[in-house]
mmCIF file as gemmi writes it, N, C-alpha and C atoms, coordinates in Angstrom:
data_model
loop_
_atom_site.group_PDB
_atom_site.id
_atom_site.type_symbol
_atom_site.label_atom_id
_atom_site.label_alt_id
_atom_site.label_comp_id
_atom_site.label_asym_id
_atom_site.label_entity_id
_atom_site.label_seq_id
_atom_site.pdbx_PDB_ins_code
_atom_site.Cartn_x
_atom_site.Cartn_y
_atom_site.Cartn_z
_atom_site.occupancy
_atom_site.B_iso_or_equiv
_atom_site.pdbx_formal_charge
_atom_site.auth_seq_id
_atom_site.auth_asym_id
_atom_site.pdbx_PDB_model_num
ATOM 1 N N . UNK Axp A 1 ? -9.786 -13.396 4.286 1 0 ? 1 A 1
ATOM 2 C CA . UNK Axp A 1 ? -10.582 -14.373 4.995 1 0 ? 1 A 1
ATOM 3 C C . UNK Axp A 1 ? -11.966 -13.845 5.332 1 0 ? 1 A 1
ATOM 4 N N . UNK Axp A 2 ? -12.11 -12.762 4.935 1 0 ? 2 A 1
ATOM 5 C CA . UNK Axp A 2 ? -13.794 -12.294 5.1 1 0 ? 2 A 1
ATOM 6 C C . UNK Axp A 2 ? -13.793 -11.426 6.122 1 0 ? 2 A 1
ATOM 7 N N . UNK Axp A 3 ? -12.972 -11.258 7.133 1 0 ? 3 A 1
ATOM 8 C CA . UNK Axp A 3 ? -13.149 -10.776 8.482 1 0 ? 3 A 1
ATOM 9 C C . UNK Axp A 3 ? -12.2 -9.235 8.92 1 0 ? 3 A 1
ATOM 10 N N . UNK Axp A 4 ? -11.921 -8.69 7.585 1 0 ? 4 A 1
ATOM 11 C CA . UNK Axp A 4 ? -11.451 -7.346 7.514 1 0 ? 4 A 1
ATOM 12 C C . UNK Axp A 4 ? -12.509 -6.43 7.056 1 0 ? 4 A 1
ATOM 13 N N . UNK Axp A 5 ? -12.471 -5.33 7.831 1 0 ? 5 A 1
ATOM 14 C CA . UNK Axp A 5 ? -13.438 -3.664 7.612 1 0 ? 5 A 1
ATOM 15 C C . UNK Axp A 5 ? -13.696 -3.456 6.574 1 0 ? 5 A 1
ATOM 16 N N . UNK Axp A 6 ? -12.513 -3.775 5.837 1 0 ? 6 A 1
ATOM 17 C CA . UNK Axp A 6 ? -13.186 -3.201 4.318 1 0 ? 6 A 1
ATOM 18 C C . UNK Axp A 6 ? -13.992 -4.143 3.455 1 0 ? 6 A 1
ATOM 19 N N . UNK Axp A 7 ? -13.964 -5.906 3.48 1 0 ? 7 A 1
ATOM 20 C CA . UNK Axp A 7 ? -15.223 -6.87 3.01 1 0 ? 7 A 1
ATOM 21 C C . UNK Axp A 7 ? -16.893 -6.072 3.568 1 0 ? 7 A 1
ATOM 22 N N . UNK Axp A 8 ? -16.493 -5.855 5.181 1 0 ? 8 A 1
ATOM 23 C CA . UNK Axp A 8 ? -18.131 -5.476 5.366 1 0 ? 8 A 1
ATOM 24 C C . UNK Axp A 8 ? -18.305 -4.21 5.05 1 0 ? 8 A 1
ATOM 25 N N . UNK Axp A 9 ? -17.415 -3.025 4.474 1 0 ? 9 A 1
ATOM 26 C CA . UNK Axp A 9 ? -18.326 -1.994 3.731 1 0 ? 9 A 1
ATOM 27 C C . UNK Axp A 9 ? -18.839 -2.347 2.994 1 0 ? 9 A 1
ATOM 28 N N . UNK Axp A 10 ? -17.557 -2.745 2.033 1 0 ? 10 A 1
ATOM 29 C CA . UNK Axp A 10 ? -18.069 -3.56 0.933 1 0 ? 10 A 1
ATOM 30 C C . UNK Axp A 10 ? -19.417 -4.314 0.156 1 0 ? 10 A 1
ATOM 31 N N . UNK Axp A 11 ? -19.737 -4.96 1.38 1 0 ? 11 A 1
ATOM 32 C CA . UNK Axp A 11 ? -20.572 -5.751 1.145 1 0 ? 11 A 1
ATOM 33 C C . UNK Axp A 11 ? -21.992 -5.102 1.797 1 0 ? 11 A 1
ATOM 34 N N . UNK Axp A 12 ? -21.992 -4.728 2.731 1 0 ? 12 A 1
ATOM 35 C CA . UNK Axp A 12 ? -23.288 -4.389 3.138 1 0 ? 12 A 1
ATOM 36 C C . UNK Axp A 12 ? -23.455 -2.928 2.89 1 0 ? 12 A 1
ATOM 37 N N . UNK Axp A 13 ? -22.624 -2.293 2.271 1 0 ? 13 A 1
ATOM 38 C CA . UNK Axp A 13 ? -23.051 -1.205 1.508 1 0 ? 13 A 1
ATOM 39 C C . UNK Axp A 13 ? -24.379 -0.84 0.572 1 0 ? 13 A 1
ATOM 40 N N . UNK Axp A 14 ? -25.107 0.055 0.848 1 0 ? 14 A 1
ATOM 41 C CA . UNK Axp A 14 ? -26.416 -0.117 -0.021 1 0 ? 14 A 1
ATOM 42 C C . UNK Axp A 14 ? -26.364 0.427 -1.178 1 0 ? 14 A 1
ATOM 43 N N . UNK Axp A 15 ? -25.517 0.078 -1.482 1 0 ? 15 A 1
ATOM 44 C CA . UNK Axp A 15 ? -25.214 0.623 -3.357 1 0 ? 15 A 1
ATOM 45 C C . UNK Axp A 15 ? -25.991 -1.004 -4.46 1 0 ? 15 A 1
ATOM 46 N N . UNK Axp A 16 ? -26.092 -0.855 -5.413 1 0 ? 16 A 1
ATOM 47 C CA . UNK Axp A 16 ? -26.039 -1.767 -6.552 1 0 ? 16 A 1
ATOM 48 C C . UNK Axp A 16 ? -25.298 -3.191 -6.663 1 0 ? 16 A 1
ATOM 49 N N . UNK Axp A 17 ? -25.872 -4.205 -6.61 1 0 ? 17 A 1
ATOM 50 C CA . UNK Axp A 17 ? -25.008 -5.46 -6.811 1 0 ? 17 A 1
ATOM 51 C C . UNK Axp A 17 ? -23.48 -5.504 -7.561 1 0 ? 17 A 1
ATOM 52 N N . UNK Axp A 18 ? -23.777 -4.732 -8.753 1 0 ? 18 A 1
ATOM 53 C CA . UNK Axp A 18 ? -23.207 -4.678 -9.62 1 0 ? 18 A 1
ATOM 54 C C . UNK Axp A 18 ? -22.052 -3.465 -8.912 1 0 ? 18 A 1
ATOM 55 N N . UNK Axp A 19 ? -21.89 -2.228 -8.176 1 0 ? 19 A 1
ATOM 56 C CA . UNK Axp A 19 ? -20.861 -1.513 -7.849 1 0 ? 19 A 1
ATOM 57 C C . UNK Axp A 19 ? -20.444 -1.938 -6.798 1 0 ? 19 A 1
ATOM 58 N N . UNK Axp A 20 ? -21.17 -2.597 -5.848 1 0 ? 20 A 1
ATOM 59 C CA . UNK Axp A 20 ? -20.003 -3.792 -4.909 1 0 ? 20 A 1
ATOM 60 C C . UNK Axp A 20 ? -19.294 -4.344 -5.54 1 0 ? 20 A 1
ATOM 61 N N . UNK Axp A 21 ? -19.725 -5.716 -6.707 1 0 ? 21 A 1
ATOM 62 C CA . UNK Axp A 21 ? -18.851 -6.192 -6.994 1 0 ? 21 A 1
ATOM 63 C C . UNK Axp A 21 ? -17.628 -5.648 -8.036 1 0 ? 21 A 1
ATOM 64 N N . UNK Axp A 22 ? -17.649 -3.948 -8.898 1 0 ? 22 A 1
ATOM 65 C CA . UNK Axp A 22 ? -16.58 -2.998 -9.205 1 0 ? 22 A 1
ATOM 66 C C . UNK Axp A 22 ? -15.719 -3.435 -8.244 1 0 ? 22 A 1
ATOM 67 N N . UNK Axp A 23 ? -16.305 -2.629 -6.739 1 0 ? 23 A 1
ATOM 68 C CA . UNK Axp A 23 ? -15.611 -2.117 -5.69 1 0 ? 23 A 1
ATOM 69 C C . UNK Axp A 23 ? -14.644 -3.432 -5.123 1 0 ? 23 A 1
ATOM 70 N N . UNK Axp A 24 ? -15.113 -4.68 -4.85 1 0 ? 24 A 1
ATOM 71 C CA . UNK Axp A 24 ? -14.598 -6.034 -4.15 1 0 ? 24 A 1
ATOM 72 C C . UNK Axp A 24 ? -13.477 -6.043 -5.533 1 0 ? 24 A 1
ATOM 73 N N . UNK Axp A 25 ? -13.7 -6.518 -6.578 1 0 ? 25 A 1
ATOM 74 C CA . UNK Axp A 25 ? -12.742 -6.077 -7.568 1 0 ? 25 A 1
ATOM 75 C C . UNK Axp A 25 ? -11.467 -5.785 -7.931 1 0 ? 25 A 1
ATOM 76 N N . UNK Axp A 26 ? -11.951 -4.455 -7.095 1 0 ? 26 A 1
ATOM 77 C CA . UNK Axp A 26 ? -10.465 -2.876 -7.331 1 0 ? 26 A 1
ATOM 78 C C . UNK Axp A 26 ? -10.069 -3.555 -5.802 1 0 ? 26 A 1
ATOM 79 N N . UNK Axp A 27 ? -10.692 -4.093 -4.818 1 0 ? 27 A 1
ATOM 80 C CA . UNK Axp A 27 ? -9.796 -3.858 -3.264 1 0 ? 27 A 1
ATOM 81 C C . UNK Axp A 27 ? -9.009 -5.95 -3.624 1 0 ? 27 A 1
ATOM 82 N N . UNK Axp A 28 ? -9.11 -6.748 -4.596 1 0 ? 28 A 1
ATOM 83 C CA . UNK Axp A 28 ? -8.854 -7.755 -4.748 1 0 ? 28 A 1
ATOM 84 C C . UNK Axp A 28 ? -7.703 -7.457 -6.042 1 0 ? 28 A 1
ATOM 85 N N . UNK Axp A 29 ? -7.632 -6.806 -6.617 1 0 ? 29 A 1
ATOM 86 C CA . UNK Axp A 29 ? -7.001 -6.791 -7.844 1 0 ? 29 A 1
ATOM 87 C C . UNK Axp A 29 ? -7.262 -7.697 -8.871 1 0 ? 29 A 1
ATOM 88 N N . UNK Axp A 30 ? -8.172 -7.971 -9.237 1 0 ? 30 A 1
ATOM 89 C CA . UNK Axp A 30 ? -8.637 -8.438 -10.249 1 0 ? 30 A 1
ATOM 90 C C . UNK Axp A 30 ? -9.152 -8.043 -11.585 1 0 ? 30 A 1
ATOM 91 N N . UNK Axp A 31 ? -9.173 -6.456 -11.669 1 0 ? 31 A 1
ATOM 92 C CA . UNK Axp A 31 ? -9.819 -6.113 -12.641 1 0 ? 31 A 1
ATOM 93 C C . UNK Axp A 31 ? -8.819 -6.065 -14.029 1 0 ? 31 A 1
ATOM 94 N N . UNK Axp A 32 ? -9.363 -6.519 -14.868 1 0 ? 32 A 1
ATOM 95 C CA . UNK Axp A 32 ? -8.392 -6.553 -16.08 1 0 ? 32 A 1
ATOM 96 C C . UNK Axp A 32 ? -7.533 -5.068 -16.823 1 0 ? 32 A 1
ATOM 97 N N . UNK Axp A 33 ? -7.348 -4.902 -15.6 1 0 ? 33 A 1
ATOM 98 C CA . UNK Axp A 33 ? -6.088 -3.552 -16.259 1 0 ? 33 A 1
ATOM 99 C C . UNK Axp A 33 ? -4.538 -4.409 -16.722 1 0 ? 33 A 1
ATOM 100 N N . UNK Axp A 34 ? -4.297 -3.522 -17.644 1 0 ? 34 A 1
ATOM 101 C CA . UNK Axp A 34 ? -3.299 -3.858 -18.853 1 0 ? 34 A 1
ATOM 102 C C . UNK Axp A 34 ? -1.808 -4.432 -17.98 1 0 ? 34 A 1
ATOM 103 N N . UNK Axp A 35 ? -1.974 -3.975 -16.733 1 0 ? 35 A 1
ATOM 104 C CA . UNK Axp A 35 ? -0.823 -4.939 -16.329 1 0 ? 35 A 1
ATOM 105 C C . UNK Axp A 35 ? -1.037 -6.155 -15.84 1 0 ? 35 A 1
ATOM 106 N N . UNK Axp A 36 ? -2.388 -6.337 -15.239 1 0 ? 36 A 1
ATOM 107 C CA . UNK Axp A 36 ? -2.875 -7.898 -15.147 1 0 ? 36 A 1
ATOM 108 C C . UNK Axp A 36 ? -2.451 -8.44 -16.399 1 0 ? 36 A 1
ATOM 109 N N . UNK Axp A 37 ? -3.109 -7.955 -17.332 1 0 ? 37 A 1
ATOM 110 C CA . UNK Axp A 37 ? -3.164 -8.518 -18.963 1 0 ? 37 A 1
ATOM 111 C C . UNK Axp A 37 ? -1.929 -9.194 -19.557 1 0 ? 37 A 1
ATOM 112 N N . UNK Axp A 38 ? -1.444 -8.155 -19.265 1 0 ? 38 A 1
ATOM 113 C CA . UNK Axp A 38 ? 0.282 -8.328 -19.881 1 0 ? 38 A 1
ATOM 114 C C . UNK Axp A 38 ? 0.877 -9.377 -18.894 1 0 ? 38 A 1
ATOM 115 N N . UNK Axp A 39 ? 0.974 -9.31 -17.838 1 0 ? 39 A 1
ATOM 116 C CA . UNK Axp A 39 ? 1.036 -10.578 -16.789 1 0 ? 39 A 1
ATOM 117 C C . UNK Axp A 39 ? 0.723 -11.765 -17.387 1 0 ? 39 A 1
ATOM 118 N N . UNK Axp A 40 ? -0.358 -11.689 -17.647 1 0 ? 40 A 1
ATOM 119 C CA . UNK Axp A 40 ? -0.899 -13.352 -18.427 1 0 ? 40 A 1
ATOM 120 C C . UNK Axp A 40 ? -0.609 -13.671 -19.964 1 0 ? 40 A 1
ATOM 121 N N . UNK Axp A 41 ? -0.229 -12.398 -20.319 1 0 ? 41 A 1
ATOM 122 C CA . UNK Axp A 41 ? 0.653 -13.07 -21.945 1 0 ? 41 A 1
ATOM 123 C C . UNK Axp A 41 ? -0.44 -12.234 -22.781 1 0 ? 41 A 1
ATOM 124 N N . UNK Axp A 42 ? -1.688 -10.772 -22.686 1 0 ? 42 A 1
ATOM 125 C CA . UNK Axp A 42 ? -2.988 -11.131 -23.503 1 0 ? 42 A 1
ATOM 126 C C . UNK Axp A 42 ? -2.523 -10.01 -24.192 1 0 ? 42 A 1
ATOM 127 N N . UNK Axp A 43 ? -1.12 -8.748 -23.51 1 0 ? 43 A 1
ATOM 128 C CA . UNK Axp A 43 ? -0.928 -7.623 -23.605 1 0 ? 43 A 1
ATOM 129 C C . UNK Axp A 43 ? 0.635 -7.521 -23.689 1 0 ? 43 A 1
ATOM 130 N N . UNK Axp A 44 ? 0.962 -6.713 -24.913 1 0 ? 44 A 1
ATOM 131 C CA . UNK Axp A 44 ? 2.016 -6.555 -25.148 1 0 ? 44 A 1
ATOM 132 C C . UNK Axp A 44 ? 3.001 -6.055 -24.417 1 0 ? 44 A 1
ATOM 133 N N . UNK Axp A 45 ? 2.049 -4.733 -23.589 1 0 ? 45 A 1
ATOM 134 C CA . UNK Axp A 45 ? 2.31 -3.694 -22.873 1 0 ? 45 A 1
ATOM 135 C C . UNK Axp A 45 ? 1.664 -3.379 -21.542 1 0 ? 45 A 1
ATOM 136 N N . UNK Axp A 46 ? 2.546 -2.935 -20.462 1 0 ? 46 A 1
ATOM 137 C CA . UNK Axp A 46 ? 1.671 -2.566 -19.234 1 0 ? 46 A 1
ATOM 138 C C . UNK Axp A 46 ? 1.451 -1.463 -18.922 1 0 ? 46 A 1
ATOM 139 N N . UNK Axp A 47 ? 1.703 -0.368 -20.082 1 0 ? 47 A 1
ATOM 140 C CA . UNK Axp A 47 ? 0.908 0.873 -19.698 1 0 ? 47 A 1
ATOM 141 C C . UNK Axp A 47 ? 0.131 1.643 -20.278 1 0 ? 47 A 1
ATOM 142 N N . UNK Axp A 48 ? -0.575 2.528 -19.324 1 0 ? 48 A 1
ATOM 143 C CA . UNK Axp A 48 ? -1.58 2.753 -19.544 1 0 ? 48 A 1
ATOM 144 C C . UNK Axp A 48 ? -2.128 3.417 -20.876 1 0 ? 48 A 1
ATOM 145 N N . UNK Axp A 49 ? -2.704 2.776 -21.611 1 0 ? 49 A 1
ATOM 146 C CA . UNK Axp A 49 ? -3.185 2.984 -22.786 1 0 ? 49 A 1
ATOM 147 C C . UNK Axp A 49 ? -3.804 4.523 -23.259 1 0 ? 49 A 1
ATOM 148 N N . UNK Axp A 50 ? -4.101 5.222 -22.302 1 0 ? 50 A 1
ATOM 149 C CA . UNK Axp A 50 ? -4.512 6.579 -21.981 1 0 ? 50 A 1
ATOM 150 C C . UNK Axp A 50 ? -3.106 7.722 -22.288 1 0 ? 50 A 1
ATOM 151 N N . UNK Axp A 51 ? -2.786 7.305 -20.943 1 0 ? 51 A 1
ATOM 152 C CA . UNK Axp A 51 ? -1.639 8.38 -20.5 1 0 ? 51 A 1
ATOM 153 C C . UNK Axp A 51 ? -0.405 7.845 -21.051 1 0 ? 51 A 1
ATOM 154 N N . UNK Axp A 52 ? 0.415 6.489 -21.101 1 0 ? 52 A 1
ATOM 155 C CA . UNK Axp A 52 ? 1.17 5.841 -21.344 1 0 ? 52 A 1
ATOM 156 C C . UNK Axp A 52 ? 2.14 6.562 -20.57 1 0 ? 52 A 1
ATOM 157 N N . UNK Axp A 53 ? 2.289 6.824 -19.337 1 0 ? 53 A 1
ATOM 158 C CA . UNK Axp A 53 ? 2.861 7.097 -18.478 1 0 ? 53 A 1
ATOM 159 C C . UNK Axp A 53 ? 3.322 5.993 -17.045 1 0 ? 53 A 1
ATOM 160 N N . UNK Axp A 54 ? 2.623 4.954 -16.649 1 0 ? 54 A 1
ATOM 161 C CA . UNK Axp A 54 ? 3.028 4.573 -16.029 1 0 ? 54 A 1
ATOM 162 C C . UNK Axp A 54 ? 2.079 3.085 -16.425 1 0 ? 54 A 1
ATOM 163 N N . UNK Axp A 55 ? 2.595 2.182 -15.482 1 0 ? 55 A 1
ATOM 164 C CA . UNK Axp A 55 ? 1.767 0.668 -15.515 1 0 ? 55 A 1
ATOM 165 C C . UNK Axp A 55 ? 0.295 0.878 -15.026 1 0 ? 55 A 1
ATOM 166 N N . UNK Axp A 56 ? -0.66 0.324 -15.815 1 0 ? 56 A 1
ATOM 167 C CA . UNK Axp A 56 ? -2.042 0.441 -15.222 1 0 ? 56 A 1
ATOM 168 C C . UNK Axp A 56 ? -2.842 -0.947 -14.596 1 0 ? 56 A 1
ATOM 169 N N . UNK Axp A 57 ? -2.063 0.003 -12.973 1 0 ? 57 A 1
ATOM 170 C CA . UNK Axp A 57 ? -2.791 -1.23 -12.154 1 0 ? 57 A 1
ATOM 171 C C . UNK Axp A 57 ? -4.134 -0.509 -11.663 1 0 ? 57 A 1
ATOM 172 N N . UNK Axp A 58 ? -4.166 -1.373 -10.671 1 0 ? 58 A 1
ATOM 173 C CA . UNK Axp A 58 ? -5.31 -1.061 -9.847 1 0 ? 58 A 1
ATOM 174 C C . UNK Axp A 58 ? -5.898 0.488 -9.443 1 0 ? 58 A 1
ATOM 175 N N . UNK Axp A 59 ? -4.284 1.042 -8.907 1 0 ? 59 A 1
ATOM 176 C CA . UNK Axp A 59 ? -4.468 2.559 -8.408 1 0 ? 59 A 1
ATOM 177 C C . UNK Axp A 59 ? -4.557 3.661 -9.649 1 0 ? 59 A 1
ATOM 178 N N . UNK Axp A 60 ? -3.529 3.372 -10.459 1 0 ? 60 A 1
ATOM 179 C CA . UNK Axp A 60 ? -3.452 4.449 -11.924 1 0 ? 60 A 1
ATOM 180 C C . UNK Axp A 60 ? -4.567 4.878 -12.341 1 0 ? 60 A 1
ATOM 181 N N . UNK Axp A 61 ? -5.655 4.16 -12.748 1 0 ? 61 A 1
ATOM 182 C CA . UNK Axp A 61 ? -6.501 4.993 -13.207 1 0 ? 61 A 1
ATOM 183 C C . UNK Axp A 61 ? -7.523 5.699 -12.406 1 0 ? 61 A 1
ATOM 184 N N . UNK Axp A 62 ? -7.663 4.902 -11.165 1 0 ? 62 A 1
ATOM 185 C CA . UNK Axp A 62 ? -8.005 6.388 -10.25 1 0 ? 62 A 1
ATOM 186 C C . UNK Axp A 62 ? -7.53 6.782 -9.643 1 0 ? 62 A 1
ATOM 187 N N . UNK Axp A 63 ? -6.372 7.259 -9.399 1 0 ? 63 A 1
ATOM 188 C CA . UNK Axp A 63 ? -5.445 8.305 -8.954 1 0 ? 63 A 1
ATOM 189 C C . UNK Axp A 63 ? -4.533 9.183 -9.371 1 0 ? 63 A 1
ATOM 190 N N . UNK Axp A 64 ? -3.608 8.369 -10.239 1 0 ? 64 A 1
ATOM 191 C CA . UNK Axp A 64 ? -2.505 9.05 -11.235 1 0 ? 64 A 1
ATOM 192 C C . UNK Axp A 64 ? -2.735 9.112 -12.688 1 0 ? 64 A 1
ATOM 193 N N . UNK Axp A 65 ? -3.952 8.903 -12.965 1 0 ? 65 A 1
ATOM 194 C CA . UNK Axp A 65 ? -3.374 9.021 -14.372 1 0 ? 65 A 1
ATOM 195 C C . UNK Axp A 65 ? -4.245 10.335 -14.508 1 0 ? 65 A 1
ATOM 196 N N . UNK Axp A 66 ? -3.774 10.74 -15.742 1 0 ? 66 A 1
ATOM 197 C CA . UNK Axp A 66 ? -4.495 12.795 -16.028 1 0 ? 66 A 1
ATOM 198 C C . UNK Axp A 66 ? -5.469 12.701 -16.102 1 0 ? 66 A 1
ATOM 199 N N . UNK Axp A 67 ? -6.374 11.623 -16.562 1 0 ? 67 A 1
ATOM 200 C CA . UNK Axp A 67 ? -7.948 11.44 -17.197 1 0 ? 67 A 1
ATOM 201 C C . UNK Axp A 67 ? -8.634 11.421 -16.053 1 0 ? 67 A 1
ATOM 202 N N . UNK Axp A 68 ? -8.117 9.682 -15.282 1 0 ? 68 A 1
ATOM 203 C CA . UNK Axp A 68 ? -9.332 10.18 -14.112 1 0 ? 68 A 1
ATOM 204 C C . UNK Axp A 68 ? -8.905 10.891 -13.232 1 0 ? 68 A 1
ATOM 205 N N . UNK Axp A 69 ? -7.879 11.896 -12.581 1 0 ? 69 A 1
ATOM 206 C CA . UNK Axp A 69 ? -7.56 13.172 -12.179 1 0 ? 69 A 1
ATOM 207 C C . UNK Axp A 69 ? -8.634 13.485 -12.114 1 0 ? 69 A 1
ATOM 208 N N . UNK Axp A 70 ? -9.083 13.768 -13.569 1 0 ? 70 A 1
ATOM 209 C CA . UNK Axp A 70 ? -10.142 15.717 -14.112 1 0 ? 70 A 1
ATOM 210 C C . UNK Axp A 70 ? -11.389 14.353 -13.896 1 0 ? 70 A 1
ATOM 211 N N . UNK Axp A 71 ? -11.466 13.324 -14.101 1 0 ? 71 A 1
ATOM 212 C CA . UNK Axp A 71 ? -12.952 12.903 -13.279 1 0 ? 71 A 1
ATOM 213 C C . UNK Axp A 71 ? -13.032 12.844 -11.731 1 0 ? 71 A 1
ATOM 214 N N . UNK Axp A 72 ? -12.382 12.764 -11.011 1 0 ? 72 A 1
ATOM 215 C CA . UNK Axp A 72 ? -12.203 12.643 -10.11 1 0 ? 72 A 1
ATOM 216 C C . UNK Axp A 72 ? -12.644 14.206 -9.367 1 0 ? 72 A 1
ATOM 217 N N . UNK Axp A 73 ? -12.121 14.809 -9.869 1 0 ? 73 A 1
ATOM 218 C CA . UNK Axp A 73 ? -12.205 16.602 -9.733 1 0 ? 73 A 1
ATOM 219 C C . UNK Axp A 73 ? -13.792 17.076 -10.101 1 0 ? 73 A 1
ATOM 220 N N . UNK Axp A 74 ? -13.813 16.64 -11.373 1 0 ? 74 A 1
ATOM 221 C CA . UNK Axp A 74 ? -15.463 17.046 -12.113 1 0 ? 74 A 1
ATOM 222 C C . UNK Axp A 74 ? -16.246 16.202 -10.747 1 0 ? 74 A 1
ATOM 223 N N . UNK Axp A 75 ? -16.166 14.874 -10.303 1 0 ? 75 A 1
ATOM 224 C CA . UNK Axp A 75 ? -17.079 14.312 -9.127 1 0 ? 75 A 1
ATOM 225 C C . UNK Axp A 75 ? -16.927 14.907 -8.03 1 0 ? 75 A 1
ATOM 226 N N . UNK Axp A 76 ? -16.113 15.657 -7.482 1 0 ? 76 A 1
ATOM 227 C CA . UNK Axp A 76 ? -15.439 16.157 -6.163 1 0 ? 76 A 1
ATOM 228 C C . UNK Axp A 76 ? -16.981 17.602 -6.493 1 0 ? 76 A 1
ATOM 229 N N . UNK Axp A 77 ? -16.983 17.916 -7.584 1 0 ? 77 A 1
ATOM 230 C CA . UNK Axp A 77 ? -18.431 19.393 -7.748 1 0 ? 77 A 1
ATOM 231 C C . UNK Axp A 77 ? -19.692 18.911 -7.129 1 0 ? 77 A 1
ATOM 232 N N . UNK Axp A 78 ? -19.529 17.677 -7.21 1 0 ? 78 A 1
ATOM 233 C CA . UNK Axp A 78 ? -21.249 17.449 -7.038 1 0 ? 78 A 1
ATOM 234 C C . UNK Axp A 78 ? -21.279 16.256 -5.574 1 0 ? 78 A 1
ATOM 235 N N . UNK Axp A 79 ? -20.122 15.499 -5.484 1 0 ? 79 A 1
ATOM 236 C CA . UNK Axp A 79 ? -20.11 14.788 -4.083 1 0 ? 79 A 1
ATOM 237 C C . UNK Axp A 79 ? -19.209 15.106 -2.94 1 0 ? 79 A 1
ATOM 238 N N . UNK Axp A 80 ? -19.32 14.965 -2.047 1 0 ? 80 A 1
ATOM 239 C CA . UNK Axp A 80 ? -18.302 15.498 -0.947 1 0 ? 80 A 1
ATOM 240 C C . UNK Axp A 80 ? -16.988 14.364 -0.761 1 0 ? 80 A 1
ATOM 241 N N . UNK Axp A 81 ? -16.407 14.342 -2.182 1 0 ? 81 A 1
ATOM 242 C CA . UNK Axp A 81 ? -14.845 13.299 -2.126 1 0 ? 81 A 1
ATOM 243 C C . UNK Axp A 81 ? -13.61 13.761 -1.424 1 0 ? 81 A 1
ATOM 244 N N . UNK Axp A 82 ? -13.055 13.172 -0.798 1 0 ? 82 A 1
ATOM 245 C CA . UNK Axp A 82 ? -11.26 13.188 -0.125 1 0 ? 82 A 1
ATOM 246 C C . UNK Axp A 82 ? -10.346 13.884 -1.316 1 0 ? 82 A 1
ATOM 247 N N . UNK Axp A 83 ? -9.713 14.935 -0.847 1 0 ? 83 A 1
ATOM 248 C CA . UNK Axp A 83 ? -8.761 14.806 -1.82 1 0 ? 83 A 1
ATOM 249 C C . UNK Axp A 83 ? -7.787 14.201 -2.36 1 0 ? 83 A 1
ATOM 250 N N . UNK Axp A 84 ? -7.795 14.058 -3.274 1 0 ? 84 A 1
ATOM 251 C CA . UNK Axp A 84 ? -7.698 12.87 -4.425 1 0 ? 84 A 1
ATOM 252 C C . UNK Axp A 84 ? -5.857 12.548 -3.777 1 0 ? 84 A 1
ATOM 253 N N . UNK Axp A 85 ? -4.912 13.788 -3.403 1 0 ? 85 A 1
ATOM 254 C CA . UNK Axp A 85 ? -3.741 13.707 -3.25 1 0 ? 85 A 1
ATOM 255 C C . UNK Axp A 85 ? -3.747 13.229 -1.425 1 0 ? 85 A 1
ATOM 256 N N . UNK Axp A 86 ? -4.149 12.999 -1.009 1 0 ? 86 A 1
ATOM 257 C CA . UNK Axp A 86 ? -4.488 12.261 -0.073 1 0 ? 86 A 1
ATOM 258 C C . UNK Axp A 86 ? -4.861 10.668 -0.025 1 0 ? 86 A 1
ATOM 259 N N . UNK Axp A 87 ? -4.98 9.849 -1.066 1 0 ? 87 A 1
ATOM 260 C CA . UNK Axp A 87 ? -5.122 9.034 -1.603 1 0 ? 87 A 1
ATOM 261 C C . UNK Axp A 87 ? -3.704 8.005 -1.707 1 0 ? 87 A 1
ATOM 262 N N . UNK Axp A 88 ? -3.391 7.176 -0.95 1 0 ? 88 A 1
ATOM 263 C CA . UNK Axp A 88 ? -1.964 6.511 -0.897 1 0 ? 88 A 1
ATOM 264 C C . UNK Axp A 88 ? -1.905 5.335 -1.37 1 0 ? 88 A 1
ATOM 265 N N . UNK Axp A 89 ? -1.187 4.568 -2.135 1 0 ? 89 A 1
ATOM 266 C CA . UNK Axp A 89 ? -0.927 3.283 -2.091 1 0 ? 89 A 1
ATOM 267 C C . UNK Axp A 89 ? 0.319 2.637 -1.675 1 0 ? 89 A 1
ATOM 268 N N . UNK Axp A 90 ? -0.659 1.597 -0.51 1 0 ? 90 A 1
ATOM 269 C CA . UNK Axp A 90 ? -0.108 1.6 0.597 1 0 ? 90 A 1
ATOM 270 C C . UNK Axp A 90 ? 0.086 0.063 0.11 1 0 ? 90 A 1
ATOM 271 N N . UNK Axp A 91 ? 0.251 -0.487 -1.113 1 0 ? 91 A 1
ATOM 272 C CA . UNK Axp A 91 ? -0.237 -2.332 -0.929 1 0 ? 91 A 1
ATOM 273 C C . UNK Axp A 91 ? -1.416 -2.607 -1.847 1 0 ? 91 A 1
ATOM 274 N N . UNK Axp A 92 ? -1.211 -3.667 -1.844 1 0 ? 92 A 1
ATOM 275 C CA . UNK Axp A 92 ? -2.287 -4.349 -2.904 1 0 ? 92 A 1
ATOM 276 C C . UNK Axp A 92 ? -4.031 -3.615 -2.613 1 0 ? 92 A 1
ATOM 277 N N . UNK Axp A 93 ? -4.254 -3.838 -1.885 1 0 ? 93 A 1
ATOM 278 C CA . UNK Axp A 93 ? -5.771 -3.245 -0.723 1 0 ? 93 A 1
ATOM 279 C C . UNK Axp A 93 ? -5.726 -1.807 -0.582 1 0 ? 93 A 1
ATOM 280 N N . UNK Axp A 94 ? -5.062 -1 -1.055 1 0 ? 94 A 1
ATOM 281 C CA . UNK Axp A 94 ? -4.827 0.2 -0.874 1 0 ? 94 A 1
ATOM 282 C C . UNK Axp A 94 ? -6.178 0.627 -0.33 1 0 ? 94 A 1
């Protein structure tokens, strides 16, 4: 309804039009990862095309899967990121 903490980072964040709306996205579940896909009939399969280890929703590719792991790690050198295993999904909004 608009009126949760994470819409107004979101949104009044001074990043790029374009990485808000990434970010609104990933916290909505909308982004066309292969288990959306497969959901709607477009994908044979719901996992992850990378790792083929688990379903690629929302959280998999930035958290569990091996690839973005080692990006996640390579960004952790140059920005001051959370560790990554600290990272929970807790729910759709994670």
């Amino acid at each position: 309804d608009g009126r949760r903490k994470v819409w107004q980072l979101i949104w009044k964040c001074d990043i790029p039009p374009s990485v808000r709306n990434f970010a609104w996205r990933v916290a909505v579940d909308s982004l066309p990862t292969w288990k959306n896909k497969h959901k709607r009939g477009l994908e044979t399969s719901y996992l992850c095309p990378l790792c083929a280890t688990e379903a690629e929703d929302n959280f998999h590719p930035f958290v569990h899967c091996p690839l973005g792991r080692e990006l996640w790690y390579s960004m952790m050198e140059v920005w001051s990121l959370p560790d990554i295993d600290t990272i929970k999904h807790t729910g759709r909004e994670w």
